[in-house]
N, C-alpha and C positions, 0 to 999 in steps of 0.2 A: 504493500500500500504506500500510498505516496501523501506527502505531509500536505502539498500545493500542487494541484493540477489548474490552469489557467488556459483556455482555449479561445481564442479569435478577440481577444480583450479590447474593447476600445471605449475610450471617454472624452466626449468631448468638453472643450467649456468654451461657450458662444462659436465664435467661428472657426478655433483652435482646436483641433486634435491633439489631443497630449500622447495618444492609447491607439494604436494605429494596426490590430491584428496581432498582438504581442501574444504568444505562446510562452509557457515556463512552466517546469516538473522540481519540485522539492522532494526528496526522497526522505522519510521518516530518518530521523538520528539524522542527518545530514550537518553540517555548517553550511551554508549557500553563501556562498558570495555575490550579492547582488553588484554589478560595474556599468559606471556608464557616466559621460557627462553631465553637466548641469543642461536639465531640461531635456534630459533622453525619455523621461517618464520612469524612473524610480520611486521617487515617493509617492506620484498619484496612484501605483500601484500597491505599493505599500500601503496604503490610506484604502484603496477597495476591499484587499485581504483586509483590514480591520475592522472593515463597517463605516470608517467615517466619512469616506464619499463614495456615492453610488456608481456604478459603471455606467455607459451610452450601449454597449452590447458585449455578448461575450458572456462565458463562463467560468464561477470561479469556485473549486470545488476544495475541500477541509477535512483530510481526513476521509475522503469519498462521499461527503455529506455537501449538500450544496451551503456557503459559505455565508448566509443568512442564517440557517440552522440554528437554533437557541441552544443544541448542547456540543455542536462546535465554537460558538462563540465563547463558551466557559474556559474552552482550552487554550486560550489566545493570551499572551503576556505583550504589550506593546512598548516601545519606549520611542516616538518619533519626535525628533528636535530636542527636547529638553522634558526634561520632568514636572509636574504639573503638580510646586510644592509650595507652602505657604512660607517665605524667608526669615519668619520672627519663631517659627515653630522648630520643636528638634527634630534631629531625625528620626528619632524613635518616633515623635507623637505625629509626625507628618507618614510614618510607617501603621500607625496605630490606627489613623482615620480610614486611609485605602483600604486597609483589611476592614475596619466596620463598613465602609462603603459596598464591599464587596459581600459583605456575611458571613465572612471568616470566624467557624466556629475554633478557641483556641488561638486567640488571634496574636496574644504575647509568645506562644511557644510559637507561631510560623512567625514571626517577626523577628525573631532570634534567631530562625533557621536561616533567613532570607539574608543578613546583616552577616550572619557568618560565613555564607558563600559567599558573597561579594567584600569579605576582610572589610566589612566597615562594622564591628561589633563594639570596637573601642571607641566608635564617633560618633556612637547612639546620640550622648547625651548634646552634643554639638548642634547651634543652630544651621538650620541649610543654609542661612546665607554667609553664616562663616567658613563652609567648606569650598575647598578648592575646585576648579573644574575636574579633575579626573574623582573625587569623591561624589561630587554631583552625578556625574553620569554613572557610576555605581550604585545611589542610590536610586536612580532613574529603573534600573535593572534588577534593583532590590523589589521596588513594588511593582515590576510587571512579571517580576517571579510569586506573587503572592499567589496565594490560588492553585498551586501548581501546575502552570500551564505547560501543555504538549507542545505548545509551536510558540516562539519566544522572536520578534521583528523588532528589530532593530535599526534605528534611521543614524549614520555615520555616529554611532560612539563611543567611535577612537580620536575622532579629529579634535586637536588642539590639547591632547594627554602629552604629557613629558616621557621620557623613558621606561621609565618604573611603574608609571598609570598605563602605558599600552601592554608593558608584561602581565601587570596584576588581570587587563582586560583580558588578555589572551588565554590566562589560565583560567579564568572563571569560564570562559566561554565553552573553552574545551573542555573545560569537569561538567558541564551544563550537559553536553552533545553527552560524555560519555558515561550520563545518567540517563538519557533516550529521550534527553530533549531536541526537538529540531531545532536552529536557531538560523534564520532567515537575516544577515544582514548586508549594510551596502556602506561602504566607505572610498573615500577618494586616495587611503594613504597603502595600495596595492602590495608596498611590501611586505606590512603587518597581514594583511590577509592573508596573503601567501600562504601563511605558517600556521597557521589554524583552519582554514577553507577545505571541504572534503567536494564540494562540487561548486560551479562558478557557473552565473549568467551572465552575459555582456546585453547591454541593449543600447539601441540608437535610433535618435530620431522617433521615440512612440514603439519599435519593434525590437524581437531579439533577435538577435544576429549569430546566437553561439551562445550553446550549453556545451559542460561536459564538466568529467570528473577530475579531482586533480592529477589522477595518475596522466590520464587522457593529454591533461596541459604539459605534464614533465614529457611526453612522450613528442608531441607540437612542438615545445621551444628548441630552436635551434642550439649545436653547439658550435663553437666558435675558438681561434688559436687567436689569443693576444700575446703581447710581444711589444716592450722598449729595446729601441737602442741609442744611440748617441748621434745619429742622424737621422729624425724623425721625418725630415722633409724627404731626403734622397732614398727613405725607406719606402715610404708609401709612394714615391711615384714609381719604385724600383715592382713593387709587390702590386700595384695596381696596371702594370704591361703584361703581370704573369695570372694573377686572379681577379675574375668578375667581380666580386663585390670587397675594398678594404674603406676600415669608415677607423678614424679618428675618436674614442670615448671621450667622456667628459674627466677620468680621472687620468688618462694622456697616455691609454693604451692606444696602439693602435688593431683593427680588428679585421681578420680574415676570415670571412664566415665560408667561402670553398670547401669543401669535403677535401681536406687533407691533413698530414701528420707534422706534427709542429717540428721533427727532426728535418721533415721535406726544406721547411722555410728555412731554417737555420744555414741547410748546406745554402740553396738557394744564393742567400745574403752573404755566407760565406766567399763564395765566391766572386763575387760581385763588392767587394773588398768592404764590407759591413758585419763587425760582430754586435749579437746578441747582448744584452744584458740583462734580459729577462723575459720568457715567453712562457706560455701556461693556456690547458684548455679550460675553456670555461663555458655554461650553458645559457641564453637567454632568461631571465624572470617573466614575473607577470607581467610586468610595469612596461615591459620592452613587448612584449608578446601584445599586450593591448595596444600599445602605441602603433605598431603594424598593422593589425589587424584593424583600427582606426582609419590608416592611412591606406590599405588595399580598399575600404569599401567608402576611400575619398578619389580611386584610380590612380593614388601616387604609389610610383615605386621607388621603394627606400634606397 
């Protein structure tokens, strides 16, 4: 069974399509990585899976229950943009109201459960507006864990966490999935996803453009032989007469993405009176894999 089936999805608002035929499969226990620029239709989708705007057509199914369903909606934890707390209140009692909102029988014991998976148990008594933004977005997570929901959406929150707030995210998320939570979310910072993601959607423009699993992705990204040496200019016009594609990174490797052996290049340059100072194979990421696959369905070739 699948956590999110969405078939021919589309929503308009006034003369704007946001929602343009979009397909997308969530697999129960999953991480999803929802990707896509600003204004590909992520969050309006997001927001249909929640209930809080309706679709123009299209199906959206929860659990194989249709997604209005009054005991699929019980299974649904949300957190989109920000958490929806009182700033003068603690975070215990702003955790305290949710659960009576909700009808959380036991509501101090799941509140303690919820504070302790999200390692915020020592900031109970903390006002929310004294807490930092990556405890905020923890909290945010805390009370859309209340309830014990099966499917757990998520609207980017990783963005603007420090260091230590994206690890703390990334471990909660993944103890979440491997307690057989699904957790559906979308962030813009692709490396952290990376590392937690068990299946990715891409979407653009209103549509998706690419599912698949992450083995699927490691299996897509290219790999590639980088390589410094102390004449970077006369390297790359040397290696750009010999292979189709050498590009320059940003951290001043330069990259030969050919189907060859990094000893090939060495002799190569050796001989061509150019030594080495450093070369190594290495594989494409997300980050570089989305950026392509951005720029093949703009008709640029990288």
């Amino acid at each position: 069974m699948n956590a999110i089936e969405i078939k021919n999805l589309t929503k308009n608002f006034g003369e704007k399509q946001a929602l343009k035929g979009l397909e997308m499969t969530v697999p129960v226990g999953s991480i999803y990585g929802f990707i896509g620029e600003n204004g590909s239709g992520k969050s309006t989708t997001e927001k249909i899976i929640c209930g809080l705007i309706r679709p123009s057509g299209g199906a959206v199914k929860l659990f194989g229950k249709d997604y209005t369903d009054a005991d699929v909606r019980e299974k649904i934890g949300v957190l989109i943009e920000a958490p929806g707390c009182f700033p003068n209140y603690s975070v215990w009692n702003n955790l305290m109201l949710q659960a009576a909102n909700l009808g959380i029988e036991n509501a101090e014991e799941e509140v303690r459960k919820v504070l302790q998976t999200v390692r915020m148990e020592g900031a109970a008594g903390n006002k929310f507006k004294n807490c930092s933004l990556g405890m905020k977005q923890r909290i945010g997570i805390a009370m859309a864990l209340l309830g014990k929901p099966a499917l757990l959406v998520l609207d980017e929150p990783i963005n603007g966490l420090d260091a230590d707030g994206m690890r703390i995210m990334r471990e909660t998320l993944t103890g979440l999935a491997n307690q057989g939570c699904t957790v559906l979310v979308s962030s813009h910072i692709l490396g952290e996803l990376e590392k937690i993601a068990t299946h990715y959607g891409i979407v653009r423009g209103g549509k998706m453009i690419k599912e698949m699993t992450a083995e699927e992705l490691e299996t897509s990204c290219r790999t590639y032989v980088a390589l410094q040496t102390k004449d970077m200019a006369r390297t790359k016009m040397l290696l750009g007469c010999k292979y189709s594609r050498v590009e320059e990174d940003e951290r001043g490797y330069l990259r030969v993405y050919d189907n060859t052996k990094p000893e090939t290049i060495v002799a190569f340059l050796y001989e061509n009176g150019i030594l080495v100072n450093e070369i190594k194979t290495d594989k494409i990421g997300l980050e570089e894999y989305y950026i392509d696959l951005m720029r093949e369905k703009e008709g640029t070739v990288r």
